[in-house]
N, C-alpha and C positions, 0 to 999 in steps of 0.2 A: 553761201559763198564765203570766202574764205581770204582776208588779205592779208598781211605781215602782221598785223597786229591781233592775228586771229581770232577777231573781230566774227561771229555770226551774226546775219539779219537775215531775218523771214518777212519778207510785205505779207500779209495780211489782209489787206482788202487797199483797194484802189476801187474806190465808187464815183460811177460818173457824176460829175457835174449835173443841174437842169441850166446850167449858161457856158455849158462846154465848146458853144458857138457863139457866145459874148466875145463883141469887140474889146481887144486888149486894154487895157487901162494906162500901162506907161508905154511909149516911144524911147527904149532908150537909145534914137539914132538921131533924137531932136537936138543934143546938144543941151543948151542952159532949159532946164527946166524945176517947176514945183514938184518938188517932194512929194509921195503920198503919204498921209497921215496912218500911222497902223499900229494898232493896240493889244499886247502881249501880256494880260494877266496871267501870273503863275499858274501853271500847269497844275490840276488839282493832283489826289495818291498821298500816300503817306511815305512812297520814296522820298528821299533825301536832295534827290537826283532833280525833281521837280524842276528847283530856282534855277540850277546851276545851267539844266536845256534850254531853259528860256534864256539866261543870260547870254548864251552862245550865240539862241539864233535871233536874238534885237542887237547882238554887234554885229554878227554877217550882214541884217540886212540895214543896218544904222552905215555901214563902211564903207556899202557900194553905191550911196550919195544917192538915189531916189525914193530912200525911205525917209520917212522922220516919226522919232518914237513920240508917243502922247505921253504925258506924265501920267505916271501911275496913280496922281496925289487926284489929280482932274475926274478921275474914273466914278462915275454916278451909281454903277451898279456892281455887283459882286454877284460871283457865283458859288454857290452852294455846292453845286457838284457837275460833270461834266455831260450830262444832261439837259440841265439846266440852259435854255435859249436864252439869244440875247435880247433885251427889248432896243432895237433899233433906236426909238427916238431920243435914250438918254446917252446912244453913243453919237447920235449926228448931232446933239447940243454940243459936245465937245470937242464937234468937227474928225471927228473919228471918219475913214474911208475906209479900211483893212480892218479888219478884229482877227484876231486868232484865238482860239481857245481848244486848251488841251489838256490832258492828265496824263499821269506817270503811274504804273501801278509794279511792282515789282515782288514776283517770289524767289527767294533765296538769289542767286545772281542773276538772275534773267528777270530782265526790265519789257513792260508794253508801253511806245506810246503812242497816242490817238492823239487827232488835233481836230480839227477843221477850219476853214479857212471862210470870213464871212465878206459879202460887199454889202455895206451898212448903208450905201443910198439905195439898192435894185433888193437887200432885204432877202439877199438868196445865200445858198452855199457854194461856193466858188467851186473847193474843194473839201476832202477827208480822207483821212489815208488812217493807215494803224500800221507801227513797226514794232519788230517785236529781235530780241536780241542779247547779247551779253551785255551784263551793267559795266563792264569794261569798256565796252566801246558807244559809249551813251555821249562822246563828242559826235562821232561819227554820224553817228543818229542824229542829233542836232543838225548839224550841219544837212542831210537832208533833209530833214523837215524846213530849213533856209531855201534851200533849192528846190520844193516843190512851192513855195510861198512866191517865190525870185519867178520860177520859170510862168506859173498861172496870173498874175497878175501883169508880167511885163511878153509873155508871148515866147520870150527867148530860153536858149540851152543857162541850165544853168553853170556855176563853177566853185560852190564852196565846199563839198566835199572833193578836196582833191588835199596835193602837195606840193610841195616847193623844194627842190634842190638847187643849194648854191653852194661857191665859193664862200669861207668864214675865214677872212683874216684877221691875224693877230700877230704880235710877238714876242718870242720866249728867248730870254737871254741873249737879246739883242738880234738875235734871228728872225727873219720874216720865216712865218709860219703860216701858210695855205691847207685849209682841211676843205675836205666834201661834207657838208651838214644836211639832214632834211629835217623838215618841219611838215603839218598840217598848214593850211591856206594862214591859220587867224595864226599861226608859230606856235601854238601848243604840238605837244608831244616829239619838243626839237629833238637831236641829236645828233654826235659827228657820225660820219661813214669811214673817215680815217685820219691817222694819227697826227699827220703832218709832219712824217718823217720825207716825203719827196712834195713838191709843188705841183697843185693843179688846178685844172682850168675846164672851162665851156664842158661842162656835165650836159648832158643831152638823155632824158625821158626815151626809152622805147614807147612804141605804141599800146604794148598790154599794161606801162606803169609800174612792172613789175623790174625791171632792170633800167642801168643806166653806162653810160657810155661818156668817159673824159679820157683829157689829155692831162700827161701827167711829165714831170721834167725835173732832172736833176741839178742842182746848182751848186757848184765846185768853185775854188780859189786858187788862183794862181798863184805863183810866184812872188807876185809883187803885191797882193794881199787885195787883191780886183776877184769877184765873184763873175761869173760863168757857166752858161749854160752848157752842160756834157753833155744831157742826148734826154732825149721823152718819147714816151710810145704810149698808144692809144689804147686805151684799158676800156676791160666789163666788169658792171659789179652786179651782181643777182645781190637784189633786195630779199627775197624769201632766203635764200642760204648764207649769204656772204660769201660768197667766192666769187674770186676775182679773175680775169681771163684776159691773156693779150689781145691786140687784133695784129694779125699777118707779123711780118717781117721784112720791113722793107727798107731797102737806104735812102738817107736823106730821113728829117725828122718829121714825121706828120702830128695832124693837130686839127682842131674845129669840127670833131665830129659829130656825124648827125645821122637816127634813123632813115630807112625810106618809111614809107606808113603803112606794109606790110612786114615791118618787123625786120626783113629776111638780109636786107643788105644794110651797111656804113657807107655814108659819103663823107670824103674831107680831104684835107690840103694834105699834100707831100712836098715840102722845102728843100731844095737840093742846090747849091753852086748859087744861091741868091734869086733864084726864080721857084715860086711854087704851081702847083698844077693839081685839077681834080683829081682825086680817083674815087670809084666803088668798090667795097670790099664783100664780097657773097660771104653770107656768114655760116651757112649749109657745108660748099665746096671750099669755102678759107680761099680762094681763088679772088685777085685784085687786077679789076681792066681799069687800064688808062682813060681818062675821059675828055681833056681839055691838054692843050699841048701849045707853046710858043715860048718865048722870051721874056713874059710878063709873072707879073702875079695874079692868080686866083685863086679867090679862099672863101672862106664863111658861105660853103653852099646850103640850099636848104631844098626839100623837094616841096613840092604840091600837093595839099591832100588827097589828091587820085592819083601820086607817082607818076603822072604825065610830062610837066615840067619841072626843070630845076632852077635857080633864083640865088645866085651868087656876084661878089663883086672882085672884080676886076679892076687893073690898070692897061689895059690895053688899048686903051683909046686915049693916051697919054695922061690922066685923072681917076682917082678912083671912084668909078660908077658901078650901077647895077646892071647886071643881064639876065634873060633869061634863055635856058637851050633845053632840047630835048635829052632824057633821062641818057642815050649814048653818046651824048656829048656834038651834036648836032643842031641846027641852025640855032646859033646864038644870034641874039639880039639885042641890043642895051635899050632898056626900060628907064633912067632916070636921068634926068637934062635940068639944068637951069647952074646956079655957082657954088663951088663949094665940092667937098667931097661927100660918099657916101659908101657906106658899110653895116656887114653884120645885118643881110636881110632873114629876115625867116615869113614863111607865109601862116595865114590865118585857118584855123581849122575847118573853116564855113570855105574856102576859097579864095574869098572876095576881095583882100586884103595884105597888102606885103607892110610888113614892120620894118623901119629901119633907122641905123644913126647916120645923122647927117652933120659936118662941119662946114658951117661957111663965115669969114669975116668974123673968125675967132669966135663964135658960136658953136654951144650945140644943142643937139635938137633929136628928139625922137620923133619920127614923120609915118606917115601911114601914105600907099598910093595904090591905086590898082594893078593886077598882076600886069596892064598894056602899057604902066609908066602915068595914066591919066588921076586927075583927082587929087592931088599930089599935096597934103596939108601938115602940117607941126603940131604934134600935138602935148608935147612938151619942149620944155628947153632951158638952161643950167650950166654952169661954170664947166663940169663935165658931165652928162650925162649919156648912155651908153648900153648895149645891151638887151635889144627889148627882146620880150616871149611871151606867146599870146596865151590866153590862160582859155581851159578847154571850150567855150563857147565863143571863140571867137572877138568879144566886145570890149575883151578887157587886157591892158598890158602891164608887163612887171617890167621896170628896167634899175640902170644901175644909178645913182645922182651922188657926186663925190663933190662934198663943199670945199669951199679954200681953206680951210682950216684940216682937210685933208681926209676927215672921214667919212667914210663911202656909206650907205643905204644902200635899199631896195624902197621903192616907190610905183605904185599901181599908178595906172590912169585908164579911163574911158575911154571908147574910141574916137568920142567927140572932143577929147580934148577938158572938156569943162569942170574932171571931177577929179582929181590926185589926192592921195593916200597913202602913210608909209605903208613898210608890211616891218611888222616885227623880228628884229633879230635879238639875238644877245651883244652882239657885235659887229663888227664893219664887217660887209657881206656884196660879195661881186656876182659876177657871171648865173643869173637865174636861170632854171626852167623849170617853168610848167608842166606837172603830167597832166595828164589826160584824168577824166570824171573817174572817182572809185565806184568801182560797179561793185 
């Protein structure tokens, strides 16, 4: 397979488990819980590449807050070679629960690596896999040897080989300057997507990962030396070629675009006379139907991972709340009650879950509630914080947290609330999304 960074992997082997029907070891839906303890000796091979795999994947799994590394210094046994078993009882003296052990073997650019995955109280092989691929893309690699370690030991989808597109603000001779940036999950292998010659906003992941979709806006000066929005239209950007593509043509200024999760159509606001309104855009026929129609505003729609429902906010109920209606703009119904306003929902890749920001009594707050409004919790909250996107298994959110001193992040958090995380930028960094797993 083949991604932007033309990156090959061959899997190799994928051998079962004997505890492939072993009760899970983490809950990560418990909220505050103990870490597991898990121990990553350098990967044996005379690769170079060795230390640097392992470094990667004891920060993936050091970052997502239910791991915790053993010191290297505490280690009682060493291995010889990747052969070499482990004797159990001198890793339970050190309270060791996870071991991982693996080697790097490499000819000319092409890298193998082999691991396996141990549980040091039950004394069995959890799992072992062997990837084999360009020494080029030996983060990638890492990162899933993270996500086979992440998904067998806690049950769930994992999420660290994936990517991150956001907003990068800066400013250059006294000009606000907005680029499209992406990065790898841990911010390795950053880079802009464009120059910051027009401003833009809410980049939106299709569903293959491979394209993205923002709003983009021109800012002009008046007469009297006052800046001003001229006009913005909804752009594509192909990740594989670089080419760029409008969407449709239509008057009044649209914005807040977003896949359906067949790829095939855009959903998002069109601003006209001070009222905005759904629409879909079919990206096949270029053909745009009206979807939501009144006096109000509706904007930041998002769909449902089966395209059944859609989950946007509204003021048509005098406040800005959440609703959800069916994909032709049909029986709506508002999902979120209690004080305060509320915006920028998007749903969870699993379903189960709507994200959203919430303001009340000069508070903000990132909240999570059910797609029927029930459930309804905070799971962050910040002088400003804003923006969330579920990162591909569902458990994890990226959002935006702008200190009073004015400079914006990016900050993960758990769905429980209990575990927050920056994510690394070079810079102040807005409006995230999540793609989907790199397959």
């Amino acid at each position: 397979m083949k991604n932007i960074f033309s990156v090959l992997f061959l899997l190799l082997s994928v051998i079962a488990s004997p505890l492939s029907h072993a009760e899970v070891l983490i809950d990560i839906n418990r909220g505050v819980m103990k870490p597991t303890r898990i121990a990553i000796p350098t990967f044996h091979g005379a690769s170079p590449l060795a230390s640097d795999i392992v470094h990667v994947v004891a920060h993936d799994l050091e970052s997502c807050g239910l791991f915790t590394l053993v010191d290297p210094k505490a280690y009682i046994q060493s291995f010889s070679s990747f052969e070499v078993k482990p004797r159990f009882e001198d890793w339970r003296l050190i309270h060791t629960q996870i071991l991982v052990h693996g080697s790097v073997t490499q000819t000319g650019d092409r890298i193998e690596v082999s691991f396996k995955v141990y549980d040091i109280v039950s004394q069995q092989v959890l799992d072992q896999f062997a990837l084999s691929g360009s020494a080029t893309g030996w983060r990638q690699m890492a990162h899933m040897v993270s996500d086979t370690i992440y998904s067998r030991v806690t049950g769930e989808k994992p999420y660290f080989n994936s990517r991150i597109v956001y907003v990068a603000q800066s400013k250059r001779k006294r000009q606000f300057v907005r680029r499209l940036a992406l990065m790898d999950f841990d911010g390795a292998n950053h880079r802009y997507l464009t120059k910051g010659e027009t401003l833009v906003t809410t980049p939106r992941f299709s569903p293959t990962e491979q394209e993205i979709t923002y709003f983009s806006y021109i800012e002009a000066i008046n007469s009297r030396g006052r800046r001003y929005t001229k006009g913005g239209r909804i752009y594509r950007f192909n990740l594989q070629t670089g080419a760029v593509d409008t969407v449709g043509s239509m008057s009044g200024i649209s914005f807040a675009p977003r896949y359906a999760p067949d790829g095939r159509t855009l959903i998002f606001s069109i601003a006209h006379r001070g009222i905005s309104s759904l629409y879909a855009f079919d990206l096949r026929t270029r053909t745009t139907r009206r979807l939501t129609r009144g006096n109000h505003i509706d904007t930041s729609p998002c769909y449902s991972p089966d395209g059944k429902k859609i989950v946007f906010n509204s003021d048509r109920g005098g406040s800005q709340q959440l609703y959800v209606m069916d994909p032709d703009g049909s029986n709506v119904q508002r999902i979120s009650f209690g004080q305060g306003r509320f915006a920028t929902p998007v749903w969870s890749p699993r379903g189960d879950w709507i994200a959203f920001t919430r303001l009340t009594r000069g508070e903000f707050y990132i909240g999570v509630m059910r797609p029927d409004g029930s459930g309804q919790r905070m799971v962050a909250k910040g002088y400003l914080v804003e923006g969330p996107t579920w990162g591909p298994n569902g458990r994890v959110i990226i959002f935006t947290r702008q200190e009073r001193t004015g400079k914006t992040r990016l900050y993960c958090v758990d769905v429980t609330g209990h575990h927050e995380f920056p994510v690394l930028t070079p810079g102040d960094a807005v409006d995230a999304a999540w793609s989907p797993l790199i397959q």
